[in-house]
KOLBAPA-793404 format. One record per residue (C-alpha): residue in three letters; x, y, z. Coordinates in steps of 0.001 Angstrom, whole numbers, plus 500000, padded with zeros to 6 digits. Layout:
BEGIN
ALAXYZ
...
//
This chain:
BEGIN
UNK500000500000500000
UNK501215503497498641
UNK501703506031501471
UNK499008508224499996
UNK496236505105500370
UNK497781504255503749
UNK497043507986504886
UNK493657508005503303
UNK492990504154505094
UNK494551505783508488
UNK492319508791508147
UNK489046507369507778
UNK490031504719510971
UNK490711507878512685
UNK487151509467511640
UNK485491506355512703
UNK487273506098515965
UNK486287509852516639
UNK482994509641515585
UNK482429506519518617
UNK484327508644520944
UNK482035511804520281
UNK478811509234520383
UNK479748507703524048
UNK480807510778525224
UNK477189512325524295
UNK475439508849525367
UNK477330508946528714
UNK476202513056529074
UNK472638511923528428
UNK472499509037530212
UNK475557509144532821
UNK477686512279533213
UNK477971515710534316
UNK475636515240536668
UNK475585518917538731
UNK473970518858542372
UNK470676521427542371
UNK470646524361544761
UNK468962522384548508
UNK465513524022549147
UNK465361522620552205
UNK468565521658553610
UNK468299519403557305
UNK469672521568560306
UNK471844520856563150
UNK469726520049566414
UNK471412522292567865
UNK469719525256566149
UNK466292524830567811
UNK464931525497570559
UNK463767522139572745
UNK461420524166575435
UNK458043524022573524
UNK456865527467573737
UNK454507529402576374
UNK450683529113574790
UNK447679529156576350
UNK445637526082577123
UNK442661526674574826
UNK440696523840575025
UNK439029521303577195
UNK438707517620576000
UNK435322515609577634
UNK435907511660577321
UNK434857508778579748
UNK437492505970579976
UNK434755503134580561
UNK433634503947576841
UNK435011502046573868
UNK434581504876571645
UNK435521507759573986
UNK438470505651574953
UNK439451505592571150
UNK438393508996570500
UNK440735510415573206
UNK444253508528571189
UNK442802510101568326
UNK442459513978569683
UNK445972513480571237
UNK447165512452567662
UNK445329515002565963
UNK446375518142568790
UNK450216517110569081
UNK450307517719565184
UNK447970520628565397
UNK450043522325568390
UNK447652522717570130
UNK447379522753574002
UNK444427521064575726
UNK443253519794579042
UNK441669516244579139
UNK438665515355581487
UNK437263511863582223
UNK433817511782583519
UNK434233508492584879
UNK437056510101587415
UNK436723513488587349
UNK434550516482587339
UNK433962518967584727
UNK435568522202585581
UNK434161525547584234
UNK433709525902580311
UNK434951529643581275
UNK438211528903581640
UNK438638527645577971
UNK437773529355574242
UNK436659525707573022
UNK435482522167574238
UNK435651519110572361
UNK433020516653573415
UNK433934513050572651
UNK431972511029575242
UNK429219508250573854
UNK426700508910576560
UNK425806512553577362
UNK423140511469580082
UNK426229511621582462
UNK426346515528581641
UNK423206516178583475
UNK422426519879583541
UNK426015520941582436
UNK425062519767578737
UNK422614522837578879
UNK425301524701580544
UNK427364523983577705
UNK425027525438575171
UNK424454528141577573
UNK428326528542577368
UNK428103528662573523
UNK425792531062573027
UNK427860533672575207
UNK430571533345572478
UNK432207529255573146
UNK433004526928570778
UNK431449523574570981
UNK432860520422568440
UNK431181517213569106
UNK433814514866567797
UNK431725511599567052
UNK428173511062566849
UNK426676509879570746
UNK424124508154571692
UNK420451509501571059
UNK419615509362574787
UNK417341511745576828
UNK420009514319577755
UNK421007514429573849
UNK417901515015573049
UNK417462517658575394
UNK420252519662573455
UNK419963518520570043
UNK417961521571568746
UNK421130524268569923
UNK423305521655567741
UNK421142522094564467
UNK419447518904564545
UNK415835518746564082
UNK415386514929563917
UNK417096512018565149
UNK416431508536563519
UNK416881505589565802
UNK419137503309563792
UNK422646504352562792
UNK423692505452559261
UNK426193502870557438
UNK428286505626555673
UNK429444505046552497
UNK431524507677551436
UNK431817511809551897
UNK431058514004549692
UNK431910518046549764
UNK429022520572549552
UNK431347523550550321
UNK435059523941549225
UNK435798523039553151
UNK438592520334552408
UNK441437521296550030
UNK441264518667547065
UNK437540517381548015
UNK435395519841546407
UNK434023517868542705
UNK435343514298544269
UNK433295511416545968
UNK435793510017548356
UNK434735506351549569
UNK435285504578552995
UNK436981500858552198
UNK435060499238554855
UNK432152501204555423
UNK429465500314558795
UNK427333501733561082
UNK429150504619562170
UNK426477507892561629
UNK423626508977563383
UNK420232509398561272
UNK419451512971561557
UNK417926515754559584
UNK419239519278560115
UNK417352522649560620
UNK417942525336558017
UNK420350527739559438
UNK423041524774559373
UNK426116525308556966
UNK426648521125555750
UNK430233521036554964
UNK430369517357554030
UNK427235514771553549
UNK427349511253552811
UNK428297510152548976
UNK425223508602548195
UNK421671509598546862
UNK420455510318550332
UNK423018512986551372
UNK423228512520555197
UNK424464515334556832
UNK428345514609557930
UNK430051517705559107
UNK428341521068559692
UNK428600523901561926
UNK426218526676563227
UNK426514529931564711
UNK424255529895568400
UNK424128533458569046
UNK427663534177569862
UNK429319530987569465
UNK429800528075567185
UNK429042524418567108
UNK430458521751565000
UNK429343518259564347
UNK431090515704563290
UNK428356513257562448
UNK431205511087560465
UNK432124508326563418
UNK435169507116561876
UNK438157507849564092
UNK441719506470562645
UNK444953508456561624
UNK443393508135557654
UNK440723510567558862
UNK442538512519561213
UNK443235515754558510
UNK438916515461558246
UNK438180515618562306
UNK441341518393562327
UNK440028520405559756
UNK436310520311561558
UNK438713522121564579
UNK439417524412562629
UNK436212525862562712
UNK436168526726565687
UNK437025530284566779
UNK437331533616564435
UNK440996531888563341
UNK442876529012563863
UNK446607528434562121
UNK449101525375562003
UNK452470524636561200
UNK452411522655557843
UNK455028520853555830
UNK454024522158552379
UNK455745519287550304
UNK455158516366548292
UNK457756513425547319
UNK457782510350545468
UNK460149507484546071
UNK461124504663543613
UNK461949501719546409
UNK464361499241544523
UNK465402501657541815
UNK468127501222541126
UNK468751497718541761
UNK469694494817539841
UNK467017494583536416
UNK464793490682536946
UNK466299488701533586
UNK463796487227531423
UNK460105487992530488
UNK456875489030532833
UNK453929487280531357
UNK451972490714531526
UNK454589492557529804
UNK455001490289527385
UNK451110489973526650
UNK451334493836526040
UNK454644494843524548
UNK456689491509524065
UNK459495492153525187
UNK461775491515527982
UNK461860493238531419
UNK464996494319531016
UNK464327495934527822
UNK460252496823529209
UNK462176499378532529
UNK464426500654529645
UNK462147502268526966
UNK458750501959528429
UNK458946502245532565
UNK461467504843532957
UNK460637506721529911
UNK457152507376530999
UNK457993508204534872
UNK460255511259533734
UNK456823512327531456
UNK455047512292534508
UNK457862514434535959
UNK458033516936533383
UNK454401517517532879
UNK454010517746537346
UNK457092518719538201
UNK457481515757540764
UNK460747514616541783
UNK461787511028542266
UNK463831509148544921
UNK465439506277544368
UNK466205504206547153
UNK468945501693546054
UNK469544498539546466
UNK472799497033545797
UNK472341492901545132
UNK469089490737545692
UNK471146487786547825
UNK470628486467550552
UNK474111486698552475
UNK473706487818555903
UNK477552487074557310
UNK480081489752556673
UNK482295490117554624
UNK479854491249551957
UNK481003490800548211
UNK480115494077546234
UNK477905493933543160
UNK480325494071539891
UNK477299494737537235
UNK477147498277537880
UNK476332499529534181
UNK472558499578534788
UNK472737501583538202
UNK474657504077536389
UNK472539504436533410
UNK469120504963535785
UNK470435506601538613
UNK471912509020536730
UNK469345509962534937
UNK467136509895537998
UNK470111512488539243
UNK469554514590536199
UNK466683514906536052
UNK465958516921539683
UNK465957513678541568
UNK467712511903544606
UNK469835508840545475
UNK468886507148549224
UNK469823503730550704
UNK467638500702550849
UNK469506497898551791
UNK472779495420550324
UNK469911493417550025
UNK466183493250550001
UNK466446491274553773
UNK465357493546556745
UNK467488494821559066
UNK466408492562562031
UNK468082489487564502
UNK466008486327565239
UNK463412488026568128
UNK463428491500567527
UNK459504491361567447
UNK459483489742571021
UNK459124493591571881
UNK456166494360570116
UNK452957495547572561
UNK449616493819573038
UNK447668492645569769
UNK450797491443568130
UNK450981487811567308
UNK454265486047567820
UNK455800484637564287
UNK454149486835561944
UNK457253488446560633
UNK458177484290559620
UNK454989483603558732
UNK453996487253556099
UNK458026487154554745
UNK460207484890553754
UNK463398486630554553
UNK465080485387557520
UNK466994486673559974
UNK470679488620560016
UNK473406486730562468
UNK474434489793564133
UNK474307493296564741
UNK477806493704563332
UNK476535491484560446
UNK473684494406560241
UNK476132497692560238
UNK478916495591558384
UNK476103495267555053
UNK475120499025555247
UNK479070500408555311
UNK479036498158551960
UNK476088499606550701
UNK476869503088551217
UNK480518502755550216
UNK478668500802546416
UNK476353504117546306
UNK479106506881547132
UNK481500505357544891
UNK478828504848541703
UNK477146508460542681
UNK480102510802544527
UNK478030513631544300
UNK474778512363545370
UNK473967513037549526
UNK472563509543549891
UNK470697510530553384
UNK467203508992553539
UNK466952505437554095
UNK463990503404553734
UNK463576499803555337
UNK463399497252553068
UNK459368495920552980
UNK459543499047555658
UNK460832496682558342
UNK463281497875560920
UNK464555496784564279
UNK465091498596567008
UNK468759497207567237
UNK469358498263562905
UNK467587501904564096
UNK470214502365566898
UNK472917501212564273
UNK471911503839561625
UNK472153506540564177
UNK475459505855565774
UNK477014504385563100
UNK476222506274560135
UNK476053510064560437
UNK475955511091557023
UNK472287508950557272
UNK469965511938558397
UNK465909510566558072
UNK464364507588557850
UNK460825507036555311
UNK459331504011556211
UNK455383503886556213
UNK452772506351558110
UNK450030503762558795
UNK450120500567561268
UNK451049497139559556
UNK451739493789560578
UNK455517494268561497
UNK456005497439559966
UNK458131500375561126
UNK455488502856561586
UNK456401506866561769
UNK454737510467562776
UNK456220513392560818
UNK458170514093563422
UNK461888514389565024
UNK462994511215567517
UNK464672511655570246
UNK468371510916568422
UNK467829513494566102
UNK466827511345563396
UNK463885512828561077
UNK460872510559560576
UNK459380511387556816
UNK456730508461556118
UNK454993507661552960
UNK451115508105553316
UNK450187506361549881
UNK451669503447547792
UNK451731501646544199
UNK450101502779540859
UNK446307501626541709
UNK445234504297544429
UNK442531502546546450
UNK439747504198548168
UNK441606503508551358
UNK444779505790550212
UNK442507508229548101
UNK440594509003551757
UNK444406509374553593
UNK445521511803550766
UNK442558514084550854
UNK443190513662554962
UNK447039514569554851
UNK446835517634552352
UNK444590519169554884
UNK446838518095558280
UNK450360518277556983
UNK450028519675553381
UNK451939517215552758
UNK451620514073549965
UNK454447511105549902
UNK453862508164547934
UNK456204505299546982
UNK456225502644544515
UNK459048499351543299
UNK459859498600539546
UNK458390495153539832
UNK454810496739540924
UNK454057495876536872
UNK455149492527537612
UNK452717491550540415
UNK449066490785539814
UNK448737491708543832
UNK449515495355542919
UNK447725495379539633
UNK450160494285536791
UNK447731491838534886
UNK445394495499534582
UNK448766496341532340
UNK451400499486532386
UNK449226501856530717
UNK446217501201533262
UNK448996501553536267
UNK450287504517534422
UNK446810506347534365
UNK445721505448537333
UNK448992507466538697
UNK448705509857536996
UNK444716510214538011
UNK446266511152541103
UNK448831513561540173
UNK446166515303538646
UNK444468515265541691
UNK447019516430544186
UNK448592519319541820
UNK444601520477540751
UNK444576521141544378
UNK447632522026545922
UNK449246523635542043
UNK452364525565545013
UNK452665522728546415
UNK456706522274547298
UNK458542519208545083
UNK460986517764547540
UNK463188515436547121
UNK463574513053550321
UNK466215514925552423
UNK464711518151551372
UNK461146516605552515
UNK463078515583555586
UNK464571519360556302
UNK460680520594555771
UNK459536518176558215
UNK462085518898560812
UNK461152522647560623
UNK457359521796560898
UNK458095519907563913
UNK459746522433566029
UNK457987525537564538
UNK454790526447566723
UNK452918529602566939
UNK451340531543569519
UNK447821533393567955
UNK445982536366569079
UNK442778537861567451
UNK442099541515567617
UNK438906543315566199
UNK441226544475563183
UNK444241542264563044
UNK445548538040563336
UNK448523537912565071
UNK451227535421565185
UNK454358535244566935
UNK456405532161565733
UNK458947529924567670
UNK462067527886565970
UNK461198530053562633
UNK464716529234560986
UNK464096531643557636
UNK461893528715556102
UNK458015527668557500
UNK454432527704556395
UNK451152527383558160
UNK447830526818557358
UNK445056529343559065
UNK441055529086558574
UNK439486532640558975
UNK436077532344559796
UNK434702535100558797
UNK436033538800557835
UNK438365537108554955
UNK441033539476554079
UNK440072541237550470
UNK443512541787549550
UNK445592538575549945
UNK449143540422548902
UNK448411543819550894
UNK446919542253553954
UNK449525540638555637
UNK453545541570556750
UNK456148539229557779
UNK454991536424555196
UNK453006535770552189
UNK449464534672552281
UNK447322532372549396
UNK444136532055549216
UNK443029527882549062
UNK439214528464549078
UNK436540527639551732
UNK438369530644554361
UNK441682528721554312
UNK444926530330553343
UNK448558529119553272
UNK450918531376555031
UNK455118531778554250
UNK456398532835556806
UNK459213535335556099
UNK459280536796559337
UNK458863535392563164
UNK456016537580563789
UNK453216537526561207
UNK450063540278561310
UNK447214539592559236
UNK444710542708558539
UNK441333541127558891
UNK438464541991555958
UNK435006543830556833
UNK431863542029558280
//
């Protein structure tokens, strides 16, 4: 070959070798690199920068229960729930030890007793007491005895039925509840839980039953110079809590709450090693492999959900799918595929978080022995086949390898959430992520009581850990999780929802419905949540974590004036929000009515504050 053909040969090789180099290189910037952290919005805080001593407030209200009665019994857990997120301070009477002190001494009572003969003449005080300018919630429906009767006319009712009212879903008359107004919102397991009643005319029906009949649910009335609300719904558990909290609310010429204001989504088992081989569903549909299905199809359509909501994903990773449980712990070589998602996940506004070395909770042989009254031994070994680790070292030993796998596939990434796997955790794994592993900040396991679950409040523990639990799960939103939404956008403002890869792959969470029924059944609710809460805050997890610790140590002290809403805030560190409900004299001028924060309007007399300022002043509209 002449030198002129050997040039021309080595020229085009070169071209061709270029032209690969130039490809990878923009493959690995689309799929893999350059990935630049985004600006925290909410970064976690140092303990040390709050103040521990819960403020100085008044004791506004006065809780009536009776011990002896199921349903008091249950209602009083529930008020202490629903007032330690609330902030608000009460004082707690049992009529089966105690007597009732004045009403004087208190701006509101909350009646949650099943039997109001026990009252006597102080249930006519009490509507005495309202009508000289008290508030007055009854927080379940009683029994219709003789002394109910007696009073039922002050509360609105004109007629009482004598058999209870199976309720079969709510349904909003009035724009009371953010995200119910247009919405029937069912109860999974409906019963007996309503009284039969008919209301007179100068009621306001907030909420009535979602069926043809229209039972009346939740209403107040004004009685002369005070107000009364009934909540005629009977239901008490945490999914409802945001419902009986919001009736509260009521109560009073204002009422306002710390809030978290944000919503995240978490992608448990993403990334993790890609099932090999074909789903019978996916293969019905698309036919092709899974491997190939989380590629162009899965993925693919979660970022279009992200773009067109603006919701940010976390994915918890996890590192192999083994089932070693000694130390040492061999490291997963086939890292191409965690690269390729998680970086795009990165990219594209999202987080990295741990999940486990493997999919086998962090838990020794016993660690349920623990668990209080109700639990049956050998569940965990009966629900999951997983096993048991051999020892706590075996425990911290696994998560060193899986954080050293995650920092060393994605440097930049904070990596400070974990979630349980199957949101199972041991006390002895909890004490090992929070001496052992500082960089490890929160933990999001699950909001509502399982079998064996870790179950969280938004809250801060003791160790300084952050509790951030997910409220909803999966792509087909049941009844069940539709209810606890509506119910935590109105307590918290808050919406967290999680779902796995292999979801599509499990006729139990609703693969043989297919992807594109799972995908529009998701995004059914993302139309729902951002229709109504549009300002909502997209958080990633440790930025959802940083809004949650704020919202737990931010409280705020309220006084009403004839003109003007005051609030003076505590542990305001430059970032909080609150919910208030005027009741009456709405401000006309939303941006010109209020310094030291920014107020929006919601609907139905509710507003969301920002607080820029540790002392707020709302001017209050005319009559």
């Amino acid at each position: 070959m002449d030198t002129k053909k050997l040039f021309r040969f080595l020229s085009v090789i070169f071209i061709c070798v270029l032209f690969v180099i130039l490809t990878a290189a923009l493959l690995g910037q689309r799929f893999y690199g350059n990935y630049q952290p985004r600006e925290i919005q909410v970064a976690i805080l140092e303990q040390e920068s709050f103040d521990l001593e819960p403020p100085q407030k008044k004791t506004e209200c006065l809780v009536v229960t009776n011990s002896e009665e199921a349903n008091s019994a249950h209602a009083y857990n529930e008020i202490q729930g629903i007032f330690s997120q609330l902030k608000v301070r009460a004082d707690y009477v049992d009529l089966s030890r105690e007597e009732l002190p004045a009403y004087d001494a208190y701006e509101k009572v909350v009646l949650a007793a099943e039997d109001y003969d026990q009252l006597g003449a102080r249930a006519s005080d009490l509507i005495d007491w309202v009508g000289n300018g008290g508030n007055l919630m009854i927080f379940f429906p009683p029994q219709a005895g003789s002394v109910f009767q007696s009073i039922s006319a002050g509360l609105g009712i004109r007629e009482v039925g004598r058999e209870m009212y199976e309720l079969p879903g709510i349904r909003m008359k009035t724009d009371f509840l953010l995200g119910g107004k247009g919405k029937d919102f069912m109860v999974e397991e409906p019963y007996e839980s309503s009284l039969s009643l008919s209301l007179n005319e100068d009621c306001t029906v907030h909420i009535v039953s979602a069926d043809d009949r229209e039972l009346p649910v939740l209403w107040e009335r004004k009685y002369k110079d005070g107000t009364i609300v009934f909540d005629n719904f009977g239901i008490m558990e945490k999914a409802y809590r945001g419902i009986h909290a919001a009736g509260y609310s009521l109560l009073g010429e204002a009422f306002a709450w710390p809030v978290i204001n944000g919503s995240s989504f978490y992608l448990d088992d993403f990334p993790s090693p890609v099932p090999s081989g074909a789903s019978e569903y996916i293969q019905r549909d698309y036919g092709i492999s899974v491997k190939d299905f989380y590629t162009n199809v899965w993925w693919p359509d979660l970022l279009k959900l992200s773009e067109k909501y603006g919701c940010r994903y976390n994915g918890m990773v996890i590192e192999d799918y083994n089932d070693q449980v000694e130390a040492p712990f061999k490291p997963n070589q086939n890292i191409q595929r965690f690269q390729y998602f998680g970086s795009s996940l990165l990219k594209n506004g999202g987080e990295i978080g741990l999940h486990g070395y493997n999919h086998i909770p962090l838990c020794l042989k016993g660690f349920d022995k623990s668990f209080g009254d109700g639990y049956v031994q050998g569940t965990y070994d009966r629900l999951f086949d997983y096993g048991y680790w051999n020892s706590k070292e075996d425990m911290e030993a696994a998560m060193h390898e899986l954080v050293r796998f995650t920092k060393k596939l994605f440097p930049q990434a904070s990596a400070s959430v974990y979630v349980p796997p199957s949101n199972i955790l041991s006390e002895e794994a909890r004490s090992i992520l929070a001496e052992e592993f500082p960089d490890i900040k929160a933990i999001a396991s699950i909001y509502f009581k399982g079998d064996v679950e870790y179950t969280q409040d938004f809250e801060v523990a003791a160790d300084g850990l952050v509790e951030t639990p997910r409220i909803i799960s999966g792509y087909i939103i049941d009844p069940y999780m539709e209810m606890a939404a509506l119910s935590e956008l109105n307590l918290h403002y808050v919406n967290s929802h999680f779902q796995h890869p292999d979801d599509v792959l499990d006729p139990d969470r609703g693969a043989e419905a297919g992807w594109e029924t799972m995908r529009s059944r998701l995004e059914e609710y993302l139309a729902w949540l951002y229709g109504a809460a549009p300002d909502i805050r997209n958080l990633t997890a440790s930025e959802m974590a940083g809004a949650v610790q704020r919202y737990f140590y931010l409280d705020a002290v309220q006084e009403v004036t004839e003109d003007e809403i005051r609030l003076s805030l505590t542990n305001f560190k430059g970032d909080g929000y609150l919910l208030i409900r005027i009741n009456g004299r709405i401000p006309v001028d939303t941006a010109s009515c209020i310094s030291g924060g920014e107020l929006t309007d919601m609907g139905g007399g509710l507003f969301l504050i920002k607080a820029d300022d540790s002392n707020i002043v709302i001017t209050r509209g005319g009559e």
